[in-house]
C-alpha positions in Angstrom: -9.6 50.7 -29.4 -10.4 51.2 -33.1 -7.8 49.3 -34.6 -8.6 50.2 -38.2 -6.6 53.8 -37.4 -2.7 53.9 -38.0 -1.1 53.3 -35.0 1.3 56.1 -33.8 2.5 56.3 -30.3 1.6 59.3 -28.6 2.8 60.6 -24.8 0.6 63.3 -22.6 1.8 65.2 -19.7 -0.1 66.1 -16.9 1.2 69.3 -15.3 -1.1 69.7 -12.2 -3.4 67.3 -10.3 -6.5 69.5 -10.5 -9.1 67.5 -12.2 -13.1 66.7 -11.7 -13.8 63.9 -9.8 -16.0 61.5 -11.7 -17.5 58.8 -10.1 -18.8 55.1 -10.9 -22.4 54.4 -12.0 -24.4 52.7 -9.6 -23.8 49.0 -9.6 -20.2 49.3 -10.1 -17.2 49.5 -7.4 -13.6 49.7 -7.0 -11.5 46.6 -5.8 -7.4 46.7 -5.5 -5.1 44.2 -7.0 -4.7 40.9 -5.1 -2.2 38.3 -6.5 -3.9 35.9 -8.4 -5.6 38.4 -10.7 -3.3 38.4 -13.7 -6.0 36.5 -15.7 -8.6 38.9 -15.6 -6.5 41.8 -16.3 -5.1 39.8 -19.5 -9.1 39.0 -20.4 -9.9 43.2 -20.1 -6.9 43.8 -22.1 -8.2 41.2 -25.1 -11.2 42.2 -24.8 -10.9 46.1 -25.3 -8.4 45.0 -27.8 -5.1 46.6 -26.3 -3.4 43.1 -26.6 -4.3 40.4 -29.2 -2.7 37.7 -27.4 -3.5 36.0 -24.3 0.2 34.9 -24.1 1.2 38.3 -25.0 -1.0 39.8 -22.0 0.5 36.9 -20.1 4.2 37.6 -20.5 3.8 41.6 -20.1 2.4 41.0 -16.5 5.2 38.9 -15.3 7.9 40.3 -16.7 6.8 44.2 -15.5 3.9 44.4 -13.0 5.1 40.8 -11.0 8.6 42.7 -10.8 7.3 44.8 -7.7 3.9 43.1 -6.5 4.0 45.2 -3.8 3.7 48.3 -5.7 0.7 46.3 -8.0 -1.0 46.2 -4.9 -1.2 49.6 -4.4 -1.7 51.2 -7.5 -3.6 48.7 -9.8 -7.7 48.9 -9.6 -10.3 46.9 -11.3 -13.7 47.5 -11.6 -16.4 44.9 -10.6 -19.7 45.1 -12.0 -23.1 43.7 -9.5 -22.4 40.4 -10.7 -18.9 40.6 -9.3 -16.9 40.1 -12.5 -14.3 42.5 -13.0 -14.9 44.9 -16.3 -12.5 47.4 -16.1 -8.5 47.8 -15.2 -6.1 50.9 -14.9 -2.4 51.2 -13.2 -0.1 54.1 -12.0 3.2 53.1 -12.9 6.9 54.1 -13.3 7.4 55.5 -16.4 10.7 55.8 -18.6 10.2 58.6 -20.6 11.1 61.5 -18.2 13.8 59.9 -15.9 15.1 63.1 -14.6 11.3 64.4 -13.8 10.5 63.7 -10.8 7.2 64.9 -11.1 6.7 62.9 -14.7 8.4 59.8 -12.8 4.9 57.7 -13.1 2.6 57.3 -15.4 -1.4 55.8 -16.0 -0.8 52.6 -17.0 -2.8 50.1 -19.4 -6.7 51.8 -18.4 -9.2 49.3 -20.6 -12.9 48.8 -20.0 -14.4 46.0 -21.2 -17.2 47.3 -24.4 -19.5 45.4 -22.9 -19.7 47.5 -20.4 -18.4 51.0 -22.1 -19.9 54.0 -22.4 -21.3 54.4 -18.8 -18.3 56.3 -17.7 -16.4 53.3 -16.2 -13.1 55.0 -17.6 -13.2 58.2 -17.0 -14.1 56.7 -13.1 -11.1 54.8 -13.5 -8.6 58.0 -14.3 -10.2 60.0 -11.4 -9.5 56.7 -8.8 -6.1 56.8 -10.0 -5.6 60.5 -10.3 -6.8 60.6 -6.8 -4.5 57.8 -5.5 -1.5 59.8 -7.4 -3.1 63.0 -5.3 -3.6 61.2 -2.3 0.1 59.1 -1.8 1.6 62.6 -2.7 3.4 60.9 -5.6 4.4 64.2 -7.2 2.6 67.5 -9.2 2.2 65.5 -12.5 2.2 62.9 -14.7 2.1 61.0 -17.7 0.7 58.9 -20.1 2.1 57.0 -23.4 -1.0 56.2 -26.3 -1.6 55.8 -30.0 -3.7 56.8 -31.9 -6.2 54.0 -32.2 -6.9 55.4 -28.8 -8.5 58.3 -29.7 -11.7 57.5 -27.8 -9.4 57.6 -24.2 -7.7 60.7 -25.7 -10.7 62.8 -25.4 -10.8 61.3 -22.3 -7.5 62.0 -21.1 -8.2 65.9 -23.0 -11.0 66.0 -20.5 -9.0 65.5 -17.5 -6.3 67.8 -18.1 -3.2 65.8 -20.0 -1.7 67.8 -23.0 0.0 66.6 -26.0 3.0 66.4 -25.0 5.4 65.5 -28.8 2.5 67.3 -31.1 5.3 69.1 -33.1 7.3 65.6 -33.3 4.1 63.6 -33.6 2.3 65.9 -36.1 0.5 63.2 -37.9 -0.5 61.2 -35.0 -2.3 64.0 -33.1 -3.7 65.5 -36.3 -5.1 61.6 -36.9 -6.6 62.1 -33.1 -7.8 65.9 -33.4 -10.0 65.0 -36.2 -11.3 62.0 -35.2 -12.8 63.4 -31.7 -13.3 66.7 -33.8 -11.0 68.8 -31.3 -9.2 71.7 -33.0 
């Protein structure tokens, strides 16, 4: 997350669940949620710079995701690297933006790698696992996904797979901040 870019919040829809599957390097794998695990989602977070604050990280995760554990359990991954820490997070979630969409009700949620161990693909592994899950739990046709600009490295990402601005008219600044950043026009 570059930080030093204005931050504007952006949304993208997903429409269909076509996408390519991408999978993890070698050395990497896929483990669910367990309780317990709220501190090294908070130290991915900090570390990819999504939250500043431990205590912020801290009080988002009770007071959302230890709402419906159950839920967490399902649809929260990490990514452990050979040594077995955990490097990389990503969520599908119930979203609030399209209430009356039943097939924008959820949403990727809080995807963050940690730079140590970016640019080997770990995210864009992490958006097929959930896309897949989403697919696979027949959750609905589509989705969502709320960003800022500072994201703009994701947003390509997120481009790649599909998603579509979804407020460029409304968001005009934000997107044009984004399209020439990751030089997409």
């Amino acid at each position: 997350m570059d930080r030093s870019v204005e931050n504007i919040h952006l949304i993208m829809t997903k429409e269909n669940l076509d996408f390519n599957e991408k999978q993890l390097p070698e050395g990497y794998e896929f483990v669910m949620y367990e309780s317990g695990m709220i501190g090294k989602w908070v130290d991915i977070q900090l570390s990819s710079k999504h939250i500043l604050e431990k205590s912020e990280g801290e009080l988002y995760f009770k007071d959302i995701f230890l709402q419906n554990e159950d839920f967490l359990k399902e649809f929260m991954i990490f990514v452990k690297d050979k040594s077995g820490d955990l490097v990389g997070t990503g969520a599908i979630w119930e979203g609030k933006y399209f209430p009356q969409d039943k097939n924008k009700r959820y949403r990727l949620h809080w995807i963050a790698v940690d730079p140590k161990h970016g640019g080997k693909g770990l995210a864009k592994a992490l958006v097929s696992k959930l896309l897949s899950i989403f697919k696979d739990k027949k959750m609905g046709e589509g989705l969502y996904l709320s960003t800022q600009t500072c994201s703009y490295v994701a947003i390509k990402i997120y481009l790649d797979f599909g998603f579509k601005p979804y407020d460029l008219e409304k968001n005009q600044k934000g997107w044009d901040i984004v399209f020439d950043k990751i030089n997409f026009r």
